[in-house]
N, C-alpha and C positions, 0 to 999 in steps of 0.2 A: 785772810790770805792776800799777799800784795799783787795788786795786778797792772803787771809790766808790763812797760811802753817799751818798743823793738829798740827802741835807742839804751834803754835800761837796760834790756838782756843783753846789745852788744856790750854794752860797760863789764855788766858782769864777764862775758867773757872774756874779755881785752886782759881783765884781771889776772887769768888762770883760777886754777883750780887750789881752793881752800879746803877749809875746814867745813865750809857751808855748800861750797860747789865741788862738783865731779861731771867729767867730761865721757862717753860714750861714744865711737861712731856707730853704732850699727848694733844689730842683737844677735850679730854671730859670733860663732866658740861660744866661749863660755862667757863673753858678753852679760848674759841674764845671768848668771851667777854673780858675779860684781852689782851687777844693779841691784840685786838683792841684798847684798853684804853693804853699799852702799846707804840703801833704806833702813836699815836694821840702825846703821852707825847715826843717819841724822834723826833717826825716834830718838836714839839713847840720845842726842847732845850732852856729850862726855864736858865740853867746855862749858856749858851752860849758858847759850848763847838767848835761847827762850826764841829763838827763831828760826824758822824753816830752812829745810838743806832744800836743795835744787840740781837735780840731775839730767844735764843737758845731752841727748840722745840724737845724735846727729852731728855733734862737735867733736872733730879729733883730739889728740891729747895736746898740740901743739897752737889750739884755739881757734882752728880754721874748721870753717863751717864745711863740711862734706856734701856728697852730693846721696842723701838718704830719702827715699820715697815715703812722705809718713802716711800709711794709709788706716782706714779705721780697723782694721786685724791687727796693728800694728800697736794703733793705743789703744788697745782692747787687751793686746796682750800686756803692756805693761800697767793699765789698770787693772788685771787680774792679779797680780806680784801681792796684791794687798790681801788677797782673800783666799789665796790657793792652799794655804794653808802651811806654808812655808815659815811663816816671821809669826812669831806670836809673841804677845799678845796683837792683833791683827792693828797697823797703823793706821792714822791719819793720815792719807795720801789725794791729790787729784793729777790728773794729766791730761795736757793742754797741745795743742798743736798752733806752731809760729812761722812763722815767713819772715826770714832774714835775708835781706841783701837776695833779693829773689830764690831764698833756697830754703828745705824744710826742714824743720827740728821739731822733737817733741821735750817739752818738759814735765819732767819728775817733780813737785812741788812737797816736801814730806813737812810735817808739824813735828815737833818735839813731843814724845809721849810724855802722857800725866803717869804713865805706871810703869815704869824701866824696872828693871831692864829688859829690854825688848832683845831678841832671838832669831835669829835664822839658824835652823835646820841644829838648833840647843847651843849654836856659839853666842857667845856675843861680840858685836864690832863695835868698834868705837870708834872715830874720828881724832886722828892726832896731826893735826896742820892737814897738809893735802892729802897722806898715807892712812888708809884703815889698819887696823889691827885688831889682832884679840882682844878681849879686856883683860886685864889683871885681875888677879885678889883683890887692890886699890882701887884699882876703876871701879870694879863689883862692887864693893864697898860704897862709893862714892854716889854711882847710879841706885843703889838700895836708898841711901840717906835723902839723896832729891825724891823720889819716892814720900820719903815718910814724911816729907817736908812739902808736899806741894798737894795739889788738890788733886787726892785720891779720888777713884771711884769706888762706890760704896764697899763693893767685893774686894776693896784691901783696905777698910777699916778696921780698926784692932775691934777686937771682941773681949773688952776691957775685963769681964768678971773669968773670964777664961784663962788657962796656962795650958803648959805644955803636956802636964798629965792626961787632958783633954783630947790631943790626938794621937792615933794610934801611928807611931813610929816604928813598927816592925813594919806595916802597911807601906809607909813613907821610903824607906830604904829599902823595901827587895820587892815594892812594884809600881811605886809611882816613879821613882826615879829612873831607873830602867830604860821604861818607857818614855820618860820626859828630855834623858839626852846620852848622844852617843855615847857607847862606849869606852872611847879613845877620851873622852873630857871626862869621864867620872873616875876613870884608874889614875885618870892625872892632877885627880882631886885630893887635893891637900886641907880642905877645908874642915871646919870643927861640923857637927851635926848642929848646930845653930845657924851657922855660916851657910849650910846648906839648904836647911828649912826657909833661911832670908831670901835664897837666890830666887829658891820656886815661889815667895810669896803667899808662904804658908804662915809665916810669925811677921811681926812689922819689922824686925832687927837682928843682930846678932845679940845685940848689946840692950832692944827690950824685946823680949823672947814671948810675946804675946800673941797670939793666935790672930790670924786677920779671919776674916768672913769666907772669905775666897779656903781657908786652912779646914774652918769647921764642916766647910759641905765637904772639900775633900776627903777630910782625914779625921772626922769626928767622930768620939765614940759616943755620941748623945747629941749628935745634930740637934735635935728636936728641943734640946735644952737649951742652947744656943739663939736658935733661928724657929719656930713655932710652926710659920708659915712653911717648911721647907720641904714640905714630901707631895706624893702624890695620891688624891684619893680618885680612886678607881671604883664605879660601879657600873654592872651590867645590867640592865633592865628586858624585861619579859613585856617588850610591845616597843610602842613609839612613842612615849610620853612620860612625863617626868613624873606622870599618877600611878604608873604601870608598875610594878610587884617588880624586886631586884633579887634579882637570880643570882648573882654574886658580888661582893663588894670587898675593900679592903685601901687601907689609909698607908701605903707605901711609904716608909720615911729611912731613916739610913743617908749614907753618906750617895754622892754622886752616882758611885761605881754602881751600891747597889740597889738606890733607885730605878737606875735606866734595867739594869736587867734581872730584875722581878717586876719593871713593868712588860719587860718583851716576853715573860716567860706567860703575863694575862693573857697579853696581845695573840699572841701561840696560842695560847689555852681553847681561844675566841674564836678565831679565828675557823670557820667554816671550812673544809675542804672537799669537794667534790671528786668523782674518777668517774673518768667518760670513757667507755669502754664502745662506743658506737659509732663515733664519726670520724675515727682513722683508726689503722691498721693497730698503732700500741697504744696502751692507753695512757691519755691524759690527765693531770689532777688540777683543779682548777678550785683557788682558796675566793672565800666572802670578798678579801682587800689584799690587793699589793701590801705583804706587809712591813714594806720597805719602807712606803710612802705613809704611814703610820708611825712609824720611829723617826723619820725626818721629823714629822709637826711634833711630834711628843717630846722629842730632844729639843727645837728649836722652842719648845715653850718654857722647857727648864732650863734652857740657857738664857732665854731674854727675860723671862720675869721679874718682877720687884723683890727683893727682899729687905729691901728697910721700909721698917713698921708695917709690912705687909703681912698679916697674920694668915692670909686667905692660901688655902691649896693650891697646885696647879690641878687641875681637874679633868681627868679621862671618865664620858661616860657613852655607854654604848649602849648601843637602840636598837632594834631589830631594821632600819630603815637606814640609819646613819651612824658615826662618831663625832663627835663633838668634843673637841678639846679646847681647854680655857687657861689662858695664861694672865696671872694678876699681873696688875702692873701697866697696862696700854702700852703706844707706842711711846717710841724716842729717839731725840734727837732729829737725823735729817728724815726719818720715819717719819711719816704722818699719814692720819685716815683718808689723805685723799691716793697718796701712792703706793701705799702698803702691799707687800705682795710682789711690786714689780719689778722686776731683774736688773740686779745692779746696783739696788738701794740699798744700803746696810748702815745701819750703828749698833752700838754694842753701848747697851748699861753694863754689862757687866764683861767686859772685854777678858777678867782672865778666869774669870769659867771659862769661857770660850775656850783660850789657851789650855786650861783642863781638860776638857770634854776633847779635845785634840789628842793632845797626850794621850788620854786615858782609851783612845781610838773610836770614841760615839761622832766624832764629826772627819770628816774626810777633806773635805776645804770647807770655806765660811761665804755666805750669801746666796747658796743653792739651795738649801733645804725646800720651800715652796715651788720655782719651778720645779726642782729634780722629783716634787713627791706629786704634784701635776700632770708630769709627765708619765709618769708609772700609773697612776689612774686612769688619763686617757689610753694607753697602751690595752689595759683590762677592761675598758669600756664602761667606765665610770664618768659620772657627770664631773663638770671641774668644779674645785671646792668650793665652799662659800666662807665669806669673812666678815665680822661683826666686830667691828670695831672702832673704838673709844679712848680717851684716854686713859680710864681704868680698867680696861680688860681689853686682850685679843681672843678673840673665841673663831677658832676655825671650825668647822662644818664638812665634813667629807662622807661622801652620800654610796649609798651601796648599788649596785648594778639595779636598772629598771625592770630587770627581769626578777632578779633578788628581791623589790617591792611588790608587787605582781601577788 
């Protein structure tokens, strides 16, 4: 990422506003909406520029720096834009705070995605000189092709021995798409059912109709045929120890959707629930675990896992004491074992699961899963997780009430 000298950014903005820059005063109206539509246009670089858009927040349209207070709510909120779960597959983004000519800006600094075409709220923008726009058919096309030509992430390589027989396309037309984008863009969809399966990233093309990785978890009738490693094995143990007699088990595989819920149906199953009839007027029911803060870790371990060459499970097993869930694969990227867990960090190996698991509504924004399922632990009076972590596995630990061990 280049990092500008105040004299640089004034040049840039001396410039106006391109294909690389867009100008903002302020985050009121609909202000965030543009910034958004904005970020969306320089992931896609429709021009092919291979370099960063910049969105200056604090600059009128006319190039005059304004008088905007940049406070850290402020680039807190426009670092959130990346992960609220608006744009997917979620960007490359940071934001920076400047002092120009004595007065405050913040900058928008976006990278070009390796896996376009990138999405706000199911459109997509592009960048045409200074003006965003829809993308075309063309454009689609265009951002599909950069895609199949540049360096994918592993979740949109072809799955060469695969075709299209392989995914289940009644599936694909009357509920993944649906969900995946407005209404108003799918009636106004002109596109062949190849053309289609290209946009979400299910096939590598129109024109090579080959199932990507990211196609077989979603929409495969034989995942397992596919990808080995790609389900969930689930056992429940009768004590606290991996010697202790397993009371129930089962190797959960299937596509995404119904991975995650035949595991919440375990999770349920497990799931202790008390009723207190004594110490207020109506009564209470009070479960073993939040079991919100259980499908956070569990989701977040099938979304970040490895699946190239990773034959190993994601692994849920419960203990009379604790849960322990294990995600192959360790960390990555700006992840590592020494900050893991801590609010704000995020990379994505597999960035359009993510955008899946979005769609398919198992995630609600991106980089909250750990606090949010934290916080719902301490809420019920559980100890805060534990994390065991390496580059070949994440293994979380979420411990049951003191009184529960008892």
């Amino acid at each position: 990422m280049p990092d500008f000298t105040e004299q640089e950014l004034l040049q840039i903005i001396a410039a106006g506003e391109t294909d690389r820059v867009e100008f903002k005063e302020s985050l009121s109206g609909d202000a965030a909406t543009r910034i958004r539509e904005a970020i969306c246009s320089f992931a896609n670089d429709l021009a092919g520029h291979e370099e960063p858009g910049l969105i200056f927040v604090g600059v009128k349209n006319d190039g005059t720096i304004g008088t905007l207070v940049v406070t850290d709510r402020l680039l807190q909120q426009l670092a959130d834009m990346k992960t609220d779960g608006n744009i997917v597959p979620p960007p490359s983004l940071t934001v920076e705070k400047h002092r120009l000519q004595g007065k405050e800006i913040a900058v928008i600094t976006v990278q070009p995605s390796n896996s376009p075409p990138v999405r706000f709220k199911g459109a997509i923008h592009v960048r045409i000189g200074p003006r965003r726009g829809i993308a075309t058919s063309q454009d689609e096309r265009i951002l599909n092709e950069k895609r199949r030509h540049g360096d994918r992430p592993f979740d949109l390589q072809p799955v060469s021995f695969a075709t299209l027989s392989d995914l289940n396309l009644f599936q694909f037309e009357h509920e993944y798409l649906p969900q995946a984008f407005d209404r108003e863009i799918l009636e106004a969809n002109e596109r062949s059912l190849e053309e289609r399966l290209a946009a979400a990233k299910m096939i590598v093309s129109a024109d090579d109709p080959v199932p990507t990785v990211l196609g077989i978890l979603v929409l495969g009738q034989r995942t397992l045929d596919h990808l080995p490693g790609a389900y969930i094995q689930f056992l429940r143990f009768a004590g606290n120890e991996l010697t202790d007699p397993i009371s129930d088990e089962e190797a959960i595989s299937g596509t995404v959707t119904d991975v995650l819920r035949r595991l919440d149906e375990k999770l349920n199953g497990h799931n202790r629930t008390a009723v207190d009839f004594t110490s207020r007027p109506t009564e209470r029911r009070v479960s073993t675990y939040p079991i919100s803060a259980i499908q956070q870790i569990a989701r977040n371990a099938v979304m970040h896992r490895s699946y190239e060459g990773n034959y190993a499970p994601t692994r849920v097993y419960w203990y009379d004491d604790r849960i322990e869930i294990l995600s192959p694969g360790g960390v990555f990227g700006s992840v590592t074992v020494d900050n893991f867990g801590r609010s704000g960090i995020t990379s994505y190996r597999n960035p359009n699961v993510a955008e899946a698991m979005r769609n398919l509504g198992f995630v609600q924004r991106y980089g909250i899963g750990i606090p949010l399922a934290n916080q719902l632990l301490r809420q019920a009076g559980h100890p805060e997780m534990e994390f065991n972590v390496d580059m070949n596995n994440v293994q979380v630990t979420i411990l049951s009430c003191k009184d529960d061990q008892a």
